[in-house]
C-alpha positions as CSV (number, residue, x, y, z in Angstrom):
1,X,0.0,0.0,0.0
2,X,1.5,3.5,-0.6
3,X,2.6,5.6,1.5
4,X,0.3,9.3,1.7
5,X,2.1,12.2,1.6
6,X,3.4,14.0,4.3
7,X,0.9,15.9,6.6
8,X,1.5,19.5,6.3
9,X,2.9,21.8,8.5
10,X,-0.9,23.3,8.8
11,X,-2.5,20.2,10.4
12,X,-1.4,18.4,13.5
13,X,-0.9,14.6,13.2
14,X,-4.4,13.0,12.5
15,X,-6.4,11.0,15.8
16,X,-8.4,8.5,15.5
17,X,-9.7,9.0,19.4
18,X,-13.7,8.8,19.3
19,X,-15.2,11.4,21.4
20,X,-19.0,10.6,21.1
21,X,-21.1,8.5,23.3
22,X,-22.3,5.5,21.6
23,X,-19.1,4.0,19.3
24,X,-20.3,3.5,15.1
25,X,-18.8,0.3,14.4
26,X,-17.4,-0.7,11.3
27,X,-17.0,3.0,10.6
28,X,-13.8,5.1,10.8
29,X,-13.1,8.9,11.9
30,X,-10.1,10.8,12.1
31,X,-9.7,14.3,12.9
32,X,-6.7,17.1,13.1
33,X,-6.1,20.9,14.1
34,X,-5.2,23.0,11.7
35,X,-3.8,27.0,11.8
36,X,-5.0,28.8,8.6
37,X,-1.7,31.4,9.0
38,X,0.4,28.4,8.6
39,X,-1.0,27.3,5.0
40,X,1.7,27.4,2.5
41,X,0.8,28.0,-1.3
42,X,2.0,24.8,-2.9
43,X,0.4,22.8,0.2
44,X,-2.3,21.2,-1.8
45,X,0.1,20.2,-4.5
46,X,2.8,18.6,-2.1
47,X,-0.6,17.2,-0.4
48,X,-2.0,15.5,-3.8
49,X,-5.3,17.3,-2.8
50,X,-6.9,18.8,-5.7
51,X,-7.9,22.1,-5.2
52,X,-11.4,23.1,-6.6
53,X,-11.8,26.3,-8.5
54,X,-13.9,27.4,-5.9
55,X,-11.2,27.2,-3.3
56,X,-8.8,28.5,-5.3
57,X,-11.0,32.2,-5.1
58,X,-11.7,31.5,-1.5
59,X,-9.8,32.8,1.6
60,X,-6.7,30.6,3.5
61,X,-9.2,29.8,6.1
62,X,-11.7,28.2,3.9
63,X,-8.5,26.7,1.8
64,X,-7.1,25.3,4.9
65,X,-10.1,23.5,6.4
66,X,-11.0,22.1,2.9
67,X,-7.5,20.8,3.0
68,X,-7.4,19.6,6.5
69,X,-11.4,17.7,5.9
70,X,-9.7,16.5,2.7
71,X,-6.7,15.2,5.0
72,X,-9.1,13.2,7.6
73,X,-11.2,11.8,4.5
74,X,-8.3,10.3,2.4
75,X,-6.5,8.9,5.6
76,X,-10.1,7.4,6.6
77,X,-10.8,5.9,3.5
78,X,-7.5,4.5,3.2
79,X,-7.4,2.8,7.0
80,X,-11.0,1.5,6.2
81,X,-10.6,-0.4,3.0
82,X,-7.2,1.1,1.1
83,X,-9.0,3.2,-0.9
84,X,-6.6,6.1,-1.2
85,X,-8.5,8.9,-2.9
86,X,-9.9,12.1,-1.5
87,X,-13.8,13.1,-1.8
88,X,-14.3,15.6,-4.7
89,X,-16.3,18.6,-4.4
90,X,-19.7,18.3,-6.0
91,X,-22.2,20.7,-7.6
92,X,-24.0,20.7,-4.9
93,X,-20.8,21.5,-3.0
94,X,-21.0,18.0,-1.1
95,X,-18.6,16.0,-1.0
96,X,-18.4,13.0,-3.6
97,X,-17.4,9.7,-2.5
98,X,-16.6,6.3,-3.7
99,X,-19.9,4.4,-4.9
100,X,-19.5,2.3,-2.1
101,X,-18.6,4.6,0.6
102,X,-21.3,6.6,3.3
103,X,-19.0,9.5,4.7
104,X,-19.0,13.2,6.3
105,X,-16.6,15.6,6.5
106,X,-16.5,18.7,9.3
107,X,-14.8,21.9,10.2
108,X,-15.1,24.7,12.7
109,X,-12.5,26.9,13.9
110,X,-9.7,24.9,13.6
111,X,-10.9,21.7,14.2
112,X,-11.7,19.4,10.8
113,X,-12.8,15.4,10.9
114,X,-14.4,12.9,8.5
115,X,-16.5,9.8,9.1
116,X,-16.5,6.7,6.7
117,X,-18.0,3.2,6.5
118,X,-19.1,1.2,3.8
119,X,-22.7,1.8,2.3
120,X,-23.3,-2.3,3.5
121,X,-23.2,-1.1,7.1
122,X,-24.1,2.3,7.2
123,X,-26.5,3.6,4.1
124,X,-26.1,7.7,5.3
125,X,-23.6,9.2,7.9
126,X,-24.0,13.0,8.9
127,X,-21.4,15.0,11.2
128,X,-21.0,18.9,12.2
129,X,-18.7,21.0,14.1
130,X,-20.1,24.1,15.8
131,X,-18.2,26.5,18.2
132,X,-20.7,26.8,21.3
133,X,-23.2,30.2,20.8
134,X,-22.6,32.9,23.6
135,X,-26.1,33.2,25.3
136,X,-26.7,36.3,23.5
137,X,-25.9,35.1,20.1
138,X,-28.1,32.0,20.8
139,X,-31.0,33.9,22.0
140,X,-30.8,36.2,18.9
141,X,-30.6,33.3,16.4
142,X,-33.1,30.9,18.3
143,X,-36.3,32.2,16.0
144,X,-34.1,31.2,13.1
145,X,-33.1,27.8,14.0
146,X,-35.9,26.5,16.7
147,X,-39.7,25.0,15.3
148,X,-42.2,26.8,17.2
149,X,-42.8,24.0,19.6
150,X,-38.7,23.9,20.5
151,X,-39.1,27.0,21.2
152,X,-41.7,26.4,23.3
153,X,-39.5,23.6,25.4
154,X,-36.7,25.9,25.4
155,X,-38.5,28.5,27.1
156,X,-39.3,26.6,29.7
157,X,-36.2,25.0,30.0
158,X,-32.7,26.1,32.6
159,X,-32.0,29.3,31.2
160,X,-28.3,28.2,31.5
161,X,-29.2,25.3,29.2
162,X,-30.0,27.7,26.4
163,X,-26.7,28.7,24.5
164,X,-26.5,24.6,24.4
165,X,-29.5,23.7,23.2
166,X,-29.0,26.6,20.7
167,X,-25.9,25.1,19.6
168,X,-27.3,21.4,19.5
169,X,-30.8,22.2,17.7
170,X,-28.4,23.7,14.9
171,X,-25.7,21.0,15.0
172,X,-28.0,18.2,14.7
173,X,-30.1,19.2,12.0
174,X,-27.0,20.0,10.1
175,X,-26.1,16.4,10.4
176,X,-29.3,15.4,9.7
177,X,-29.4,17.5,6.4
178,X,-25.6,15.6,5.6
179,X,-27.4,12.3,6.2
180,X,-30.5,12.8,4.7
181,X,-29.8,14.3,1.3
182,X,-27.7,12.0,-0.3
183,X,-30.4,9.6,0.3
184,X,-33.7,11.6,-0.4
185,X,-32.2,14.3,-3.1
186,X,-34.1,17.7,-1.5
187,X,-33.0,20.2,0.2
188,X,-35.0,20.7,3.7
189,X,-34.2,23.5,6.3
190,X,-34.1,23.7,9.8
191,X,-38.0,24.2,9.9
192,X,-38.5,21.0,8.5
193,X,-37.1,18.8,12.0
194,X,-37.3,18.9,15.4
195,X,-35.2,17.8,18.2
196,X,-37.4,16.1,20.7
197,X,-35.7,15.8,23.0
198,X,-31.6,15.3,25.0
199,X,-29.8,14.2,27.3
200,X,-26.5,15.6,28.8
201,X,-24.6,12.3,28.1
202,X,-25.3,13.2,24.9
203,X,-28.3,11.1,23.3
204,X,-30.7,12.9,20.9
205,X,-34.2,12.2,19.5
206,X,-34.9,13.9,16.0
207,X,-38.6,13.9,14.1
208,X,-38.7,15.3,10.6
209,X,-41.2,17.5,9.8
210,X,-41.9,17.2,6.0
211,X,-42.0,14.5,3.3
212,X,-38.5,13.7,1.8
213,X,-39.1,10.4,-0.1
214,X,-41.2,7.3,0.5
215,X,-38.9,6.4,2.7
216,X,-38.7,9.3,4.9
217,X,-41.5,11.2,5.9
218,X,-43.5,13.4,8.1
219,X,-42.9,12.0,11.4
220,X,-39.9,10.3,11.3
221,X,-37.9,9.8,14.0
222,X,-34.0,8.8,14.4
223,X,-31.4,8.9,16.6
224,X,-28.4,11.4,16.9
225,X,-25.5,11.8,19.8
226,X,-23.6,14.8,20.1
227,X,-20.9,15.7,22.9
228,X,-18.6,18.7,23.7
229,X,-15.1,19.7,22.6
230,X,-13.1,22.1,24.1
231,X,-15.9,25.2,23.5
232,X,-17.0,22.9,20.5
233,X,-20.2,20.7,19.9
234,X,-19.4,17.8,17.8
235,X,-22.8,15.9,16.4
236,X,-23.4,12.8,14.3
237,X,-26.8,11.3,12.3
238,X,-25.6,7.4,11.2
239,X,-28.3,5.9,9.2
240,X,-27.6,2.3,9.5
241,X,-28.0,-0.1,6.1
């Protein structure tokens, strides 16, 4: 098997430490630090990442953490079933993985992982990495991201609790909508689920609010876990086959 090229001097070495509650098995995740300031410009190229156009426009933050998700996808694939090839970048701006592959990638603030696991044991994965919402920021954006009736729970919930659930409601529907749409093929919003409800050990129960496919409609429910990361919320949706 080859040898991947040398991490660069952006990204810290990769870990494979899972930090969730309930382990995915017969999945793999890998995840890495990266400093934007410390990109270099022929960091891709020494990488053998290809760069999208799109990236090529865009910032060194955004270049870095496509880089560093790229890093954690490749190195994942490879470790799962030698597959040594990184996700492209689709129309849709998703990643596009091997035929056989479910997978996620993630990055916030200098933190990037990706998920894999073959399609045979897990038919959609979703993951997201949010920094945590001050209170104040969370109770400006909670209209936005909360269904009427999690507003409603919220409300009467700790106030303490609310920055957090803020966080969460967003996080989780994020990986919902990275699960979901490979599968379904329509674009849903964070109107269209609800988080019913959490625990602090980091169990949560999702319903979906809208028709999606045959398969997935109006009143779904699944499963999603979520747990915190140095002023970081890290969640996952894994569909399994």
């Amino acid at each position: 098997m080859n040898r991947l090229p040398a991490l660069p001097a952006c990204c810290t070495p990769l870990r494979d430490d899972w930090p969730l509650p309930e382990v995915l098995p017969a999945s793999v995740w890998l995840s890495t630090d990266f400093i934007p300031a410390q990109l270099e410009d022929d960091d891709f190229a020494r990488s053998a990442i290809d760069m999208p156009a799109s990236i090529q426009r865009s910032v060194a933050k955004r270049q870095a953490e496509f880089l560093a998700g790229r890093l954690c996808a490749r190195a994942a694939l490879r470790q799962l079933d030698g597959t040594c090839v990184a996700p492209g970048l689709g129309e849709d701006r998703a990643p596009v993985w091997p035929d056989h592959i479910s997978g996620a990638i993630t990055h916030s603030n200098g933190r990037a992982g990706a998920l894999v696991a073959f399609k045979r044991d897990w038919q959609a994965l979703g993951i997201d990495l949010e920094t945590l919402l001050s209170l104040e920021r969370a109770r400006r954006l909670a209209k936005e991201i909360l269904t009427p009736d999690e507003l409603v729970r919220m409300a009467a919930g700790p106030a303490d609790q609310i920055a957090l659930l803020v966080t969460l409601t967003f996080s989780v529907k994020e990986s919902l909508f990275k699960a979901l749409y490979p599968l379904v093929q329509k674009r849903f919003y964070f109107e269209h689920a609800e988080v019913l409800n959490w625990t602090p050990q980091g169990h949560v129960r999702l319903r979906l609010l809208t028709d999606l496919s045959p398969e997935w409609q109006h009143g779904s429910e699944l499963d999603a876990q979520f747990c915190l990361l140095d002023g970081q919320l890290l969640s996952v949706v894994a569909i399994k086959a």
